[in-house]
TORVEX-382059 format. One record per residue (C-alpha): residue in three letters; x, y, z; residue number from 1. Coordinates in nm, 3 decimals, always signed. Each point is the difference from the previous one (the first is absolute). Layout:
ala,X,Y,Z,NUM
...
This chain:
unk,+0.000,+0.000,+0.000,1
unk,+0.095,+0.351,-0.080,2
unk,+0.017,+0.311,+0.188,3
unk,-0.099,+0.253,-0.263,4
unk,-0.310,+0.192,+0.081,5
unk,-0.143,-0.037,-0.328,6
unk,-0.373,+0.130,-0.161,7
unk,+0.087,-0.157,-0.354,8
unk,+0.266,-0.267,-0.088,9
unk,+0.333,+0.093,-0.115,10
unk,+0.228,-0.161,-0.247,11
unk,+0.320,-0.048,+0.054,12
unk,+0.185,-0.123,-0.302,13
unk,+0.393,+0.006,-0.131,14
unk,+0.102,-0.019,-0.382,15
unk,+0.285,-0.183,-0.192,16
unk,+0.010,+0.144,-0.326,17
unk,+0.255,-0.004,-0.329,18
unk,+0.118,+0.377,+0.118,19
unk,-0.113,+0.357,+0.095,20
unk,-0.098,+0.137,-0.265,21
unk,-0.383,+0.047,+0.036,22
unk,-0.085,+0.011,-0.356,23
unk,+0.206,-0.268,-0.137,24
unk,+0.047,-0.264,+0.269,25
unk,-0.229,-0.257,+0.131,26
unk,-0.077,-0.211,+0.269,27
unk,+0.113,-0.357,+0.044,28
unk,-0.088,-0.017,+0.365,29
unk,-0.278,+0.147,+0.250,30
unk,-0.079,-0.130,+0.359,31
unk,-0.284,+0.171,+0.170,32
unk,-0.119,-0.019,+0.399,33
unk,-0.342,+0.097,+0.054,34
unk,-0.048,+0.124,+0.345,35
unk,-0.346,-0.063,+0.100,36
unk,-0.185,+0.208,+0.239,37
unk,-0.074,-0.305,+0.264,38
unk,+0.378,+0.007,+0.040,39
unk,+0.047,-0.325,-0.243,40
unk,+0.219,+0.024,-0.355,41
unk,+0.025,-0.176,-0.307,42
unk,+0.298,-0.023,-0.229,43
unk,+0.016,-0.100,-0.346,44
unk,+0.311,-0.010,-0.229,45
unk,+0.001,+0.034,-0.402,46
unk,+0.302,-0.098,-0.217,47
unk,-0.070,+0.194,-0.320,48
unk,+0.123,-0.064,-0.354,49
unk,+0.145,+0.351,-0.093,50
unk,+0.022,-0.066,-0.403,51
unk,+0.305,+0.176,-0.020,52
unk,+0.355,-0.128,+0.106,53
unk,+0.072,+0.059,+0.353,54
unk,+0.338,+0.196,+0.037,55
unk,+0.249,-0.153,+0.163,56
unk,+0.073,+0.243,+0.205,57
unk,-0.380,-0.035,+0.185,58
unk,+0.014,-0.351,-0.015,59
unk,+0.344,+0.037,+0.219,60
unk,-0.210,+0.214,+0.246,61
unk,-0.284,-0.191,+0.042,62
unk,+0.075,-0.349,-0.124,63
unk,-0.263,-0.084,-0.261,64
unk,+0.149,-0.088,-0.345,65
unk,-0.171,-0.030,-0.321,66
unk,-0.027,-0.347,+0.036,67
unk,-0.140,-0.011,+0.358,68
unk,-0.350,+0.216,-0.179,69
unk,+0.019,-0.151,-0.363,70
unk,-0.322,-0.216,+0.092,71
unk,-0.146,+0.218,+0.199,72
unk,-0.376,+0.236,-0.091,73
unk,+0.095,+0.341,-0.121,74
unk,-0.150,+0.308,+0.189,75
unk,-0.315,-0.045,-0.247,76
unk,-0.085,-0.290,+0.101,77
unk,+0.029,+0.042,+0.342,78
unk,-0.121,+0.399,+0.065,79
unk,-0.331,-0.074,+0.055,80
unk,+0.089,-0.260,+0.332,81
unk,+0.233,+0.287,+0.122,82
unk,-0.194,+0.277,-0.032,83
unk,-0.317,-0.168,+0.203,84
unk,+0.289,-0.094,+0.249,85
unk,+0.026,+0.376,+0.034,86
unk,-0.347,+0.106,-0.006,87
unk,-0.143,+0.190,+0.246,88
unk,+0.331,+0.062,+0.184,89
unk,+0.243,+0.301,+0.071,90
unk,+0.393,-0.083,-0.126,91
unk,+0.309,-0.097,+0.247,92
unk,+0.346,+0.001,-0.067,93
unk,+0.328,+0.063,+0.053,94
unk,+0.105,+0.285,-0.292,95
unk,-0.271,-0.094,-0.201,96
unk,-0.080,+0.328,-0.140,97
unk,+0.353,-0.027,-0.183,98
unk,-0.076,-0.251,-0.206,99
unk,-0.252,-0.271,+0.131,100
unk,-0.311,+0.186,+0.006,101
unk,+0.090,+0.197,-0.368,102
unk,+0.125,-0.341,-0.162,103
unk,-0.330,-0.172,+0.133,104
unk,-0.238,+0.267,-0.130,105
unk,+0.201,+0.004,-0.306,106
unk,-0.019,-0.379,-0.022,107
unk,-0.417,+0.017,+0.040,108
unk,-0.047,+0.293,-0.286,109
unk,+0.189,-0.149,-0.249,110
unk,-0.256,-0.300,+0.034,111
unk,-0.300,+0.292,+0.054,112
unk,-0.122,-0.075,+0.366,113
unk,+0.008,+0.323,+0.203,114
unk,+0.195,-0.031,+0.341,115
unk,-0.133,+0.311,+0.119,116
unk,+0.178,+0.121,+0.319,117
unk,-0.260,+0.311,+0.058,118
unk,-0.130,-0.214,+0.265,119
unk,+0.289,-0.177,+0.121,120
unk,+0.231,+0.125,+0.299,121
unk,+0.365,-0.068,-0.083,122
unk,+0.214,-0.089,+0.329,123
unk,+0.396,-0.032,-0.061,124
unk,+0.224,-0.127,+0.293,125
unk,+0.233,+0.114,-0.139,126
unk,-0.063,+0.348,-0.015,127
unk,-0.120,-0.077,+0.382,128
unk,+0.363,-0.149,+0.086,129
unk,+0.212,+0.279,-0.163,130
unk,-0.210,+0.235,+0.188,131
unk,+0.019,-0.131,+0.295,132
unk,+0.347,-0.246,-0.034,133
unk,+0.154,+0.043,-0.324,134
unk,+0.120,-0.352,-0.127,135
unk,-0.088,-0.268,-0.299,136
unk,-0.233,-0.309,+0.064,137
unk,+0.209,-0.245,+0.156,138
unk,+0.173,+0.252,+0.244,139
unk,-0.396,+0.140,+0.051,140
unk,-0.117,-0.433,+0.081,141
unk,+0.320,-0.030,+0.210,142
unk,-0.086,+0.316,+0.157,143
unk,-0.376,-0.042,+0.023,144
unk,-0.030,-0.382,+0.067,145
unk,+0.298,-0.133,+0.133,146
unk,+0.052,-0.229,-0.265,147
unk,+0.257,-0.040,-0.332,148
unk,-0.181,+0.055,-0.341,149
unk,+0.038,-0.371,-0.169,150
unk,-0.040,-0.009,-0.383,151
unk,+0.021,+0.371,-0.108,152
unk,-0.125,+0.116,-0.294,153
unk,-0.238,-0.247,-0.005,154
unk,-0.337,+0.135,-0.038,155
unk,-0.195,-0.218,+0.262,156
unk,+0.287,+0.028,+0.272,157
unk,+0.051,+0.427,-0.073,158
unk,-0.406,+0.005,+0.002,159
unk,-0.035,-0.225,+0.373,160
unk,+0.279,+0.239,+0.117,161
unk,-0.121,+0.347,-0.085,162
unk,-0.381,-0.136,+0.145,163
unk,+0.242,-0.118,+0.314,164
unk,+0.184,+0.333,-0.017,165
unk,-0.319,+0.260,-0.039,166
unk,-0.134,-0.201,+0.275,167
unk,+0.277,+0.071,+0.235,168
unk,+0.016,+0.375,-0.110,169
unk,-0.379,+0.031,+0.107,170
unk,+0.069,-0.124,+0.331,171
unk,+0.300,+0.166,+0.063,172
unk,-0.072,+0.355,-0.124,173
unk,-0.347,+0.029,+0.072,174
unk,-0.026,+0.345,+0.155,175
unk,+0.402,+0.083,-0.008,176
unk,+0.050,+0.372,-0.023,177
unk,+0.237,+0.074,-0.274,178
unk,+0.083,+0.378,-0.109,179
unk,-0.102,+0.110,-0.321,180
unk,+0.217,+0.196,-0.328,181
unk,-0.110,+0.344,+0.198,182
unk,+0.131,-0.120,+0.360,183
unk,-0.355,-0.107,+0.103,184
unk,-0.103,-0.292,+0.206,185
unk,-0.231,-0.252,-0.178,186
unk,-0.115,-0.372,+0.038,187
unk,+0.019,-0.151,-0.320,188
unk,-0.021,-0.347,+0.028,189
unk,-0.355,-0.130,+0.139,190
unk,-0.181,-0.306,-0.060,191
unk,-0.222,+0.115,-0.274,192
unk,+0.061,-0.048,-0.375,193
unk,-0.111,+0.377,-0.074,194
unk,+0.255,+0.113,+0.212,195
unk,+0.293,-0.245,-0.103,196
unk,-0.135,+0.084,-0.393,197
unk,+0.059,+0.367,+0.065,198
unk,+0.374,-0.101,+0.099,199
unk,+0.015,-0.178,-0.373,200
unk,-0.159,+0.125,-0.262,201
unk,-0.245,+0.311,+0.093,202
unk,+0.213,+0.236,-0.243,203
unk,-0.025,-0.214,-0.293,204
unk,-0.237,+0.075,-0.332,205
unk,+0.176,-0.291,-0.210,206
unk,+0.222,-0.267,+0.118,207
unk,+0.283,+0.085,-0.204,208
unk,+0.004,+0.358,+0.186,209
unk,-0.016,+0.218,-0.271,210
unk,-0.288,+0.162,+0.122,211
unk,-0.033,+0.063,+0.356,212
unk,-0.177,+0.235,+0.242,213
unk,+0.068,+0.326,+0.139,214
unk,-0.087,+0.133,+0.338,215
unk,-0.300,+0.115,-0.066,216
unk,-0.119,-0.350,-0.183,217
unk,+0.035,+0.117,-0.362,218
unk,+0.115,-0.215,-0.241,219
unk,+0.423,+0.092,-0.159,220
unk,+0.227,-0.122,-0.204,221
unk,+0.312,-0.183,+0.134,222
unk,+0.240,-0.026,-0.259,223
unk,+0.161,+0.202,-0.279,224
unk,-0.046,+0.390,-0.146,225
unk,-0.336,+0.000,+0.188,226
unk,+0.083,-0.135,+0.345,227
unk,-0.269,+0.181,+0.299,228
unk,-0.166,+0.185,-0.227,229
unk,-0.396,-0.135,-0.059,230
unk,-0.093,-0.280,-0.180,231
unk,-0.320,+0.149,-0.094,232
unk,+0.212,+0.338,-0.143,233
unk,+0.221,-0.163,-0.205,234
unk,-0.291,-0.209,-0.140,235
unk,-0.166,+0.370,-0.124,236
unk,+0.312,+0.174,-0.037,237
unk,+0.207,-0.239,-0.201,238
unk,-0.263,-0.310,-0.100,239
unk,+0.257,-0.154,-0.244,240
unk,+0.199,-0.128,+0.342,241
unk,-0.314,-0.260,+0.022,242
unk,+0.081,-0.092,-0.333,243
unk,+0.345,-0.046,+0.047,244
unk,-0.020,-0.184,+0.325,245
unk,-0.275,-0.245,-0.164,246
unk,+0.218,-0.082,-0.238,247
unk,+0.277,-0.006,+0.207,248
unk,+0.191,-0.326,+0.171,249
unk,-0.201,+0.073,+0.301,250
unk,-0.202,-0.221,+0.219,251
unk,-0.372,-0.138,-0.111,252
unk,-0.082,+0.150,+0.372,253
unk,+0.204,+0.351,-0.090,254
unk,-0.213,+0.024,-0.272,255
unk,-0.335,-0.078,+0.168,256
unk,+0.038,+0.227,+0.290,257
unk,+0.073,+0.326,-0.259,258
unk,-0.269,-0.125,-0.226,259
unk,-0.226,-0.022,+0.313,260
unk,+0.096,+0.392,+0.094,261
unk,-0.063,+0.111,-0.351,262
unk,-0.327,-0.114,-0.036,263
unk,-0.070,+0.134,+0.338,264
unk,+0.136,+0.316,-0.082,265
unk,-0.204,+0.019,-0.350,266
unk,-0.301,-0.080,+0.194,267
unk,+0.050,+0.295,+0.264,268
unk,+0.053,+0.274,-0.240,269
unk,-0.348,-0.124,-0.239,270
């Protein structure tokens, strides 16, 4: 049994994948702990048949070779069974908003089902550990749980560990008064996935971060010749940036987001 005070399950999961590159790559491994809110979890693993040649430089890292997934479903085959694994339920991880979260979306819209994440809380121990003890994961389990990581880089054994690890953070920082960027005291850490979501991913318009929040909630760009200025300016002052970014190497998610802004925008100004 768990100790998360939970009003909705959350999903932990961990990806293996052929690199980092959010457009190109593709998974060839997912594990995913569902945290229940009775306290019970369920874990399934999915060994995933990439179609492209696994570099050998992942395989290295995370010890799946092209033969060890030649056999196995590709992400087609097997989206639908993930994505009701995931249904209903907020997102866990341990720096999945780097690439696990972006390569999974990515993975579901190139095979058009919609893993929408308006509705989803995003909680990241990691973001939770560096905050609070800056480390990586098996320093963080050590830390946390007493206890060596065994198999790393495996997705099942990184996924049971970060679960293990946001656990610990819960119980152990629930209520600690850290000091904010301005010198002020706060409690960040409390046993509620709104609060631990805030620590993530509150900021973030599209998972890649090129479009972000300011302080006042408006939507800006991240990157490039238009970084903080508004999303919805640039889109009337300058519309052939859509263009360009649509046709752009940028992600399917990227794209959405703006697209979602612009019609939003059009709509306003009718």
């Amino acid at each position: 049994m768990h100790p998360l005070k939970l009003k909705k399950p959350v999903a932990f999961f961990d990806i293996e994948s052929t690199g980092t590159n959010v457009v190109k790559d593709r998974i060839v491994e997912i594990s995913v702990l569902r945290a229940l809110v009775n306290g019970e979890t369920n874990i399934k693993t999915w060994r995933i048949n990439p179609t492209i040649p696994i570099p050998p430089e992942s395989s290295v890292f995370h010890g799946i070779y092209d033969e060890d997934i030649k056999d196995k479903p590709t992400f087609k085959e097997v989206a639908h069974d993930i994505f009701r694994f995931f249904e209903g339920a907020d997102l866990g991880g341990f720096n999945v908003l780097r690439l696990d979260i972006p390569l999974l979306v990515e993975e579901f819209l190139r095979v058009d089902l919609d893993f929408n994440l308006d509705s989803r809380k995003i909680i990241d121990a990691q973001k939770i550990f560096h905050l609070m003890e800056p480390r990586s994961l098996p320093a963080a389990y050590k830390f946390y749980c007493q206890k060596e990581l065994e198999n790393a880089h495996s997705a099942e054994a990184d996924t049971v560990a970060t679960f293990e690890v946001l656990c610990a953070q819960v119980e152990r920082y629930n209520g600690v008064v850290i000091k904010d960027e301005n010198g002020k005291d706060y409690t960040p850490v409390h046993n509620d996935m709104q609060k631990l979501h805030e620590i993530t991913a509150h900021k973030l318009v599209d998972l890649a971060g090129r479009m972000v929040l300011n302080d006042k909630g408006q939507e800006i760009f991240n990157f490039g010749k238009h970084k903080d200025r508004l999303v919805t300016e640039v889109l009337d002052k300058e519309p052939a940036f859509y263009d360009w970014v649509m046709k752009g190497d940028f992600p399917l998610d990227t794209k959405r987001k703006l697209t979602e802004i612009k019609l939003r925008n059009s709509f306003r100004r009718r």
